[in-house]
ZADO-1210 file (C-alpha; in nm, 4 decimals, padded with zeros to 6 digits):
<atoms>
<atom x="-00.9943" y="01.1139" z="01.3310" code="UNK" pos="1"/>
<atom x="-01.0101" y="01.2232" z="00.9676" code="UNK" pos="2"/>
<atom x="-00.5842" y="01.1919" z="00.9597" code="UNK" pos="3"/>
<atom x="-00.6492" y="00.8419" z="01.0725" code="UNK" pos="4"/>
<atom x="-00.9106" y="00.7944" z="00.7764" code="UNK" pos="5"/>
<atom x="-00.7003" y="00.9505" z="00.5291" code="UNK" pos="6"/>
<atom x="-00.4043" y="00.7857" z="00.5781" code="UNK" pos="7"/>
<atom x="-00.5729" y="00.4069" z="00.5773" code="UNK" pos="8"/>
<atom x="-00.7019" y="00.5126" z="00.2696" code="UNK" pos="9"/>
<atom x="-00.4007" y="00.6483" z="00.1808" code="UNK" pos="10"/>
<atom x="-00.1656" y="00.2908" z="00.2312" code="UNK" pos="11"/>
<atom x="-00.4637" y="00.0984" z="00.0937" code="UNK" pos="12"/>
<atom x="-00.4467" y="00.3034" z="-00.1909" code="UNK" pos="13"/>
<atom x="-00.0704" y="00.2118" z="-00.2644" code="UNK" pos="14"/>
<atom x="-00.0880" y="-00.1222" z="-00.1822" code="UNK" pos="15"/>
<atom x="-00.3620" y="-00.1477" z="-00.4234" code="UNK" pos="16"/>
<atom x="-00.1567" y="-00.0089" z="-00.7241" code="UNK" pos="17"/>
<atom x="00.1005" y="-00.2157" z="-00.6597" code="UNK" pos="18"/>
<atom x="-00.1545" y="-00.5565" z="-00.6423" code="UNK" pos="19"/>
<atom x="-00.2807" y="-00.3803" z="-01.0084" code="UNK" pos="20"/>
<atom x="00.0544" y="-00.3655" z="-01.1478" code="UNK" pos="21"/>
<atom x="00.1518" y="-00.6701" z="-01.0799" code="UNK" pos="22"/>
<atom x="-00.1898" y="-00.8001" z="-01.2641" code="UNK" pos="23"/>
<atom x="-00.0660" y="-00.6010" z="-01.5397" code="UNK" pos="24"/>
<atom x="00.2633" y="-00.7680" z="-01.5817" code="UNK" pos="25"/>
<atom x="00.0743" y="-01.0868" z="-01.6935" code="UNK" pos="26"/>
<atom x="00.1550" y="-01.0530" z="-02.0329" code="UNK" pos="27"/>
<atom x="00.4971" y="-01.0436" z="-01.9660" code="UNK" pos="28"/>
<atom x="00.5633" y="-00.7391" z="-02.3133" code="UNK" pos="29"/>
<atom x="00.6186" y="-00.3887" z="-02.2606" code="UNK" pos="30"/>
<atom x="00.3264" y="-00.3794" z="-02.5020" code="UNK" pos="31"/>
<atom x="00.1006" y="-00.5751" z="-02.3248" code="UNK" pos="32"/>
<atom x="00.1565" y="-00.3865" z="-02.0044" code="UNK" pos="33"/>
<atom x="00.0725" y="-00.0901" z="-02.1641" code="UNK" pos="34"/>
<atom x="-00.2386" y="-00.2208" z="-02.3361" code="UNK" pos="35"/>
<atom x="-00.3311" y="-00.3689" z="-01.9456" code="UNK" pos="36"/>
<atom x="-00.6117" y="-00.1821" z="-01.7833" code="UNK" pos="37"/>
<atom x="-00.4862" y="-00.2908" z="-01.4594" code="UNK" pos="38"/>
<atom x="-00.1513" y="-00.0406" z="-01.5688" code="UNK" pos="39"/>
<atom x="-00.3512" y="00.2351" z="-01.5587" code="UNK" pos="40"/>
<atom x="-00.5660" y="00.1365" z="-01.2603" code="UNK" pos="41"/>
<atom x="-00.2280" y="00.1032" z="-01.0730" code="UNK" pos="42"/>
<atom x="-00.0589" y="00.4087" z="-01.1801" code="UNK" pos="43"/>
<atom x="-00.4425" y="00.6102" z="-01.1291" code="UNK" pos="44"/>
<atom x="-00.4091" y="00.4349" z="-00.7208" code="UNK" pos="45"/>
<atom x="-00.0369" y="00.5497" z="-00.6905" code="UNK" pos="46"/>
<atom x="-00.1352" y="00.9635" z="-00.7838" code="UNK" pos="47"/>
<atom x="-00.4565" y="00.9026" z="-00.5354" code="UNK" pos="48"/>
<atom x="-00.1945" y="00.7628" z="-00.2726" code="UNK" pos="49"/>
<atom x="00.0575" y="01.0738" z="-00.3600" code="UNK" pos="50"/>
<atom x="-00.2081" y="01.3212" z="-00.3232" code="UNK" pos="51"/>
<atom x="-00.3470" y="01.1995" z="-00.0116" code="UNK" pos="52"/>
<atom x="00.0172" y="01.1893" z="00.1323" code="UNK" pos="53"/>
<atom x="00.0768" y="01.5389" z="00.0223" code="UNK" pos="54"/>
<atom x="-00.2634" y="01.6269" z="00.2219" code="UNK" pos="55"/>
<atom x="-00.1979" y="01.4543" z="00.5560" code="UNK" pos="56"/>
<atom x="00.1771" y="01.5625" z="00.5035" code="UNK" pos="57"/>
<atom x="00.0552" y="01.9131" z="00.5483" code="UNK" pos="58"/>
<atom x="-00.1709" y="01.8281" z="00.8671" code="UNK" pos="59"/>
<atom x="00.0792" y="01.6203" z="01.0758" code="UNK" pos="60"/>
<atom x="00.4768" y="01.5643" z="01.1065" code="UNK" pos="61"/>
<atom x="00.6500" y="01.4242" z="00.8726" code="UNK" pos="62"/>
<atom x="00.8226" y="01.1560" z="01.1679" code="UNK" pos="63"/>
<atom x="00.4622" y="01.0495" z="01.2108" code="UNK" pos="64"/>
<atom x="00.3109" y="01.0240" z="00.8662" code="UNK" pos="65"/>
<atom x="00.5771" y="00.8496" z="00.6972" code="UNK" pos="66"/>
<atom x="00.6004" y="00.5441" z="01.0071" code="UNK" pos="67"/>
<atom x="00.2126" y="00.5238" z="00.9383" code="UNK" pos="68"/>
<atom x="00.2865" y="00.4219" z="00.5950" code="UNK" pos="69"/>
<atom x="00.3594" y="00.1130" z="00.7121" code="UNK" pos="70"/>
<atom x="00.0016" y="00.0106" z="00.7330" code="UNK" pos="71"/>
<atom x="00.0847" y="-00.0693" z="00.3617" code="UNK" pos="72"/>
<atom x="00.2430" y="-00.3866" z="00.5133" code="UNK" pos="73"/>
<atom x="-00.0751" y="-00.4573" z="00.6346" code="UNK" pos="74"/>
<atom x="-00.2876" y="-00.4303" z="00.3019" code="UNK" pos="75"/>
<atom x="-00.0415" y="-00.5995" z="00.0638" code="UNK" pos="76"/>
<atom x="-00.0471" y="-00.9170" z="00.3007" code="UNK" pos="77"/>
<atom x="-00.4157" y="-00.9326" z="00.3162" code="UNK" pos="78"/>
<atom x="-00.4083" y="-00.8537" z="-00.0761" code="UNK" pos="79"/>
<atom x="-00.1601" y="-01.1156" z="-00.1727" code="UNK" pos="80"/>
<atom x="-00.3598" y="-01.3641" z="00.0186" code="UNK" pos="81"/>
<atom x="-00.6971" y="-01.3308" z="-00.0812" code="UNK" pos="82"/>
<atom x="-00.6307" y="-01.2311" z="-00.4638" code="UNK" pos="83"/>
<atom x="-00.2850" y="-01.3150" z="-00.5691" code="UNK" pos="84"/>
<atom x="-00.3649" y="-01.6897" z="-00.3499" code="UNK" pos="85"/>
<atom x="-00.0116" y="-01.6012" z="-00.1873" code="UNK" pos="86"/>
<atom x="00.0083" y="-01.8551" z="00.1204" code="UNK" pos="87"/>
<atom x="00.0208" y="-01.5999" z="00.4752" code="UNK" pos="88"/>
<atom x="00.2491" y="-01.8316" z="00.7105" code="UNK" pos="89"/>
<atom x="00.3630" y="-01.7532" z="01.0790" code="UNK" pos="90"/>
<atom x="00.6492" y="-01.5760" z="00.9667" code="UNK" pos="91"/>
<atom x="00.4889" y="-01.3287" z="00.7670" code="UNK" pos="92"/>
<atom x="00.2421" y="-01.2625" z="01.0385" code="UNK" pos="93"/>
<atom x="00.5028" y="-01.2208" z="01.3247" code="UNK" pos="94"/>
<atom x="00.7181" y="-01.0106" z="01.0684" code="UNK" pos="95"/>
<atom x="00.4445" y="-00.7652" z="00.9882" code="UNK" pos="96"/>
<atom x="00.3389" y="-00.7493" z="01.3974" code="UNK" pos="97"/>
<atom x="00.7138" y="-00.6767" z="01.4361" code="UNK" pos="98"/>
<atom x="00.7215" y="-00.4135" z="01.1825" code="UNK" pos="99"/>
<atom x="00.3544" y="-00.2529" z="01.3018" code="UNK" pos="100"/>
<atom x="00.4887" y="-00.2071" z="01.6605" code="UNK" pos="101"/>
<atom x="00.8055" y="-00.0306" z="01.5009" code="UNK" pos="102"/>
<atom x="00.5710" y="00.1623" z="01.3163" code="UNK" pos="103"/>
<atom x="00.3626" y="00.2336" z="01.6585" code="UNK" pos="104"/>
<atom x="00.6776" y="00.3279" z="01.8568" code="UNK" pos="105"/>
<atom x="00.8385" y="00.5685" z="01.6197" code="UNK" pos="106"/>
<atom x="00.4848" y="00.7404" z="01.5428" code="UNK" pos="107"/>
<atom x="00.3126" y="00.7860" z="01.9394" code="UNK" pos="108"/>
</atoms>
């Protein structure tokens, strides 16, 4: 049960960097990005995410943990949606479905 935990905090953790790095390429500079607390927010996420992978990496198979990941899929669609205003048609929907049942195959 704690695997389970750890690794939807793990995907929500990387799909959360990535939401604050794209935030932080408003300013559309090298300079600005750097300057953008959302930067350093993201890149914070993406160690968090590492870390966590690292950890569940050493309590399950790698064939297992690494099809999980795909949860991300998951996040980032709900993300883009409700904060980046990102319209969520039937494609996307049916593609991520498609892509979770992969994801379930290749990890039971």
């Amino acid at each position: 049960m704690l695997s389970c935990l750890v690794i939807l905090v793990m995907t929500l953790a990387a799909s959360l960097a990535s939401f604050f790095l794209k935030k932080s390429s408003g300013g559309g500079t090298v300079a600005s990005i750097i300057r953008s607390g959302y930067f350093y927010a993201g890149g914070f996420l993406y160690v968090i995410s590492a870390l966590l992978n690292i950890w569940i990496l050493k309590r399950l198979p790698y064939s297992v943990v690494v099809p999980l990941g795909g949860a991300c899929y998951i996040w980032t669609m709900l993300i883009a949606g409700k904060f980046l205003g990102e319209k969520i048609g039937p494609g996307k929907i049916i593609g991520v479905a498609l892509i979770i049942s992969g994801v379930v195959c290749v990890a039971v």
